[in-house]
C-alpha positions in Angstrom: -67.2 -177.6 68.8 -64.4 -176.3 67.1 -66.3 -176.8 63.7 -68.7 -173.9 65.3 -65.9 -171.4 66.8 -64.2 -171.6 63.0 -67.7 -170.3 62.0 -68.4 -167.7 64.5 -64.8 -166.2 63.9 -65.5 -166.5 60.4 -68.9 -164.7 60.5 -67.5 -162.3 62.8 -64.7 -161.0 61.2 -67.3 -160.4 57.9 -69.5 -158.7 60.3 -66.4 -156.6 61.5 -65.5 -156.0 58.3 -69.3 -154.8 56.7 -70.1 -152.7 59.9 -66.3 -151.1 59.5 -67.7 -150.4 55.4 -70.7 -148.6 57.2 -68.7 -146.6 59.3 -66.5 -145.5 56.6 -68.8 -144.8 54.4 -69.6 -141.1 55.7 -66.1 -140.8 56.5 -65.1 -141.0 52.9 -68.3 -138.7 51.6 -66.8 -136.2 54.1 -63.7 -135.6 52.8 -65.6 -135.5 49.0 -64.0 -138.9 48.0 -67.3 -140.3 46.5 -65.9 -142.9 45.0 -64.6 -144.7 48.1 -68.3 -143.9 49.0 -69.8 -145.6 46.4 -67.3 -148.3 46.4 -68.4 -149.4 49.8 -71.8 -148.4 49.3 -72.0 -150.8 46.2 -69.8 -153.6 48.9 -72.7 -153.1 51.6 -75.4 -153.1 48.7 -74.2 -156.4 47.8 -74.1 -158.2 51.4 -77.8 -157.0 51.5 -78.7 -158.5 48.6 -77.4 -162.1 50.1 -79.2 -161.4 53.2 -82.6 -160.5 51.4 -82.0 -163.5 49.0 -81.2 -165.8 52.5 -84.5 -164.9 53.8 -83.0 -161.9 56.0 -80.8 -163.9 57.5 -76.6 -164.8 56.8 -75.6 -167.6 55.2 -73.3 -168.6 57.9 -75.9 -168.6 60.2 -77.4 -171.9 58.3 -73.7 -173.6 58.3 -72.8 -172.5 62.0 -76.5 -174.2 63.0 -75.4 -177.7 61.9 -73.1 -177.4 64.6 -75.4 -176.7 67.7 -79.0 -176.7 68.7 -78.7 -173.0 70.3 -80.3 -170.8 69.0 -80.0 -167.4 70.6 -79.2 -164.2 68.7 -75.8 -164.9 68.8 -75.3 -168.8 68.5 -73.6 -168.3 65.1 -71.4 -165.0 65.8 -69.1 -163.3 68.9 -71.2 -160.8 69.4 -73.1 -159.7 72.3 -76.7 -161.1 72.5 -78.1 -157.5 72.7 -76.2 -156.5 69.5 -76.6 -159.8 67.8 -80.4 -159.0 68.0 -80.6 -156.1 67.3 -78.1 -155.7 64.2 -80.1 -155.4 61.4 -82.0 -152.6 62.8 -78.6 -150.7 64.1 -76.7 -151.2 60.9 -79.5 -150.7 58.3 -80.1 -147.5 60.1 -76.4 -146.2 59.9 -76.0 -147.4 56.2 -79.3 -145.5 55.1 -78.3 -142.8 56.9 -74.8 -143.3 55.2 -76.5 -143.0 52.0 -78.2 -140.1 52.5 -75.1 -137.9 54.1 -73.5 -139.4 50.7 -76.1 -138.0 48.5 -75.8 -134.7 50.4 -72.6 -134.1 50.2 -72.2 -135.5 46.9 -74.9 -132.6 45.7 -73.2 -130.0 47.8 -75.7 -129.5 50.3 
């Protein structure tokens, strides 16, 4: 069991970290500091490609599921179940829409 809670504070504190590269994002594009933007952009665009190379899916999910046969949305991760299932679609949102602000402002528009 503690094998598992070592995991799920692992994988949560990432999560905490990419979603808090999300939020900046826009909050750096803003204030016209692109390359903060693209520095976290390039961050986020890397933890996508792991996902998309893991079948969609976090590695850490695969090492916190040797641990336990649950398998809820949030099994691997202290998260709510609500967000947990739903994170993908929350979070790919914000960073596209992250992108987009970025390219905006970054053009002057």
């Amino acid at each position: 069991m503690i094998r598992l809670q070592v995991v799920k504070i692992i994988h949560t504190v990432a999560w905490a970290f990419f979603a808090g590269c999300i939020f900046a994002i826009p909050v750096y594009a803003s204030r016209g500091q692109f390359r903060w933007a693209g520095a976290l952009i390039g961050i986020v665009s890397l933890e996508v490609l792991v996902i998309f190379a893991n079948n969609w899916r976090c590695p850490l999910s695969a090492v916190a599921a040797r641990f336990t046969d649950d398998r809820r949305d949030n099994f691997d991760i202290y998260l709510p179940l609500w967000l947990a299932r739903h994170n993908k679609l929350i979070f790919g949102w914000l960073f596209v829409a992250g992108l987009f602000f970025t390219l905006a402002r970054w053009r002057g528009w």
